[in-house]
N, C-alpha and C positions, 0 to 999 in steps of 0.2 A: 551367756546363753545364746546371744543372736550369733556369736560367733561359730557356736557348734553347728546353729541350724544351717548355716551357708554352708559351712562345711559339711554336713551330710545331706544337701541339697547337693551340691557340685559333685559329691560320689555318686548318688542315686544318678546324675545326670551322664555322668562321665560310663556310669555301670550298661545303662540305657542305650547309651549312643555305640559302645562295642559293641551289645547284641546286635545293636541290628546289623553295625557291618558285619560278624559271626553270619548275620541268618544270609545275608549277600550272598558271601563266601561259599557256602554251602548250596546257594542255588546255582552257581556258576560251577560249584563242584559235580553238581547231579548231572548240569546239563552234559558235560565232557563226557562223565561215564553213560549217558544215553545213546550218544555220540558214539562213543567207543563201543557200545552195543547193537549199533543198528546192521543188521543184514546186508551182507557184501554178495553185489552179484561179480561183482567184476573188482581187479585188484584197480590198488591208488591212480596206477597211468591211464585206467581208462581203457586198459587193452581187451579183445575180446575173450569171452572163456578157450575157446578153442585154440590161440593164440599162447594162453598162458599157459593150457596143458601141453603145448608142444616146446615150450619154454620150460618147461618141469621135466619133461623126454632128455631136453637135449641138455640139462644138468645132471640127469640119472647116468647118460651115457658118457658123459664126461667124469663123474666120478667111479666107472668102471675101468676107467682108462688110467687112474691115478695107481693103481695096483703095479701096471707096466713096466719097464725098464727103456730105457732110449729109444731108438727106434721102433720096436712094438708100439712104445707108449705114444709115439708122433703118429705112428700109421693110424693106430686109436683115434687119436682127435683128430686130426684129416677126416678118416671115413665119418665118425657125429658130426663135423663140421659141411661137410657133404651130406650126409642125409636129411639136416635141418637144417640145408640151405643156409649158413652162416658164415661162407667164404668170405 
């Protein structure tokens, strides 16, 4: 009989001590996704908005250029590379 009781002492203990690394886990999981929900004014570099919309311009005009064939397609990215200043 005392041998069961240890034995179902050290489950009840062993059961006890998961949850709470369980309830850890889960607070280190909520904080990530609060994290991953917080309000972005400005992207990860740090760079300014106006900065990033002209970085957004000069991927639009770069993928308009992908259509091209050889030199049209070079003339393309020369002239976006020149209008956003990216020589």
């Amino acid at each position: 009989m005392m041998k069961l009781m240890s034995i179902l002492a050290a489950g009840a203990l062993a059961l006890s001590v998961s949850g709470l690394g369980f309830a850890a886990d889960q607070k280190t999981q909520d904080q990530k996704t609060q994290d991953q929900n917080a309000p972005r004014t400005q992207d990860q570099t740090g760079a300014p908005a106006d900065q990033t919309k002209q970085d957004q311009e000069y991927l639009v005009a770069l993928k308009k250029c992908e259509g091209l064939q050889d030199a049209a397609k070079q003339k393309c990215i020369d002239q976006a590379k020149q209008k956003y200043n990216r020589m």
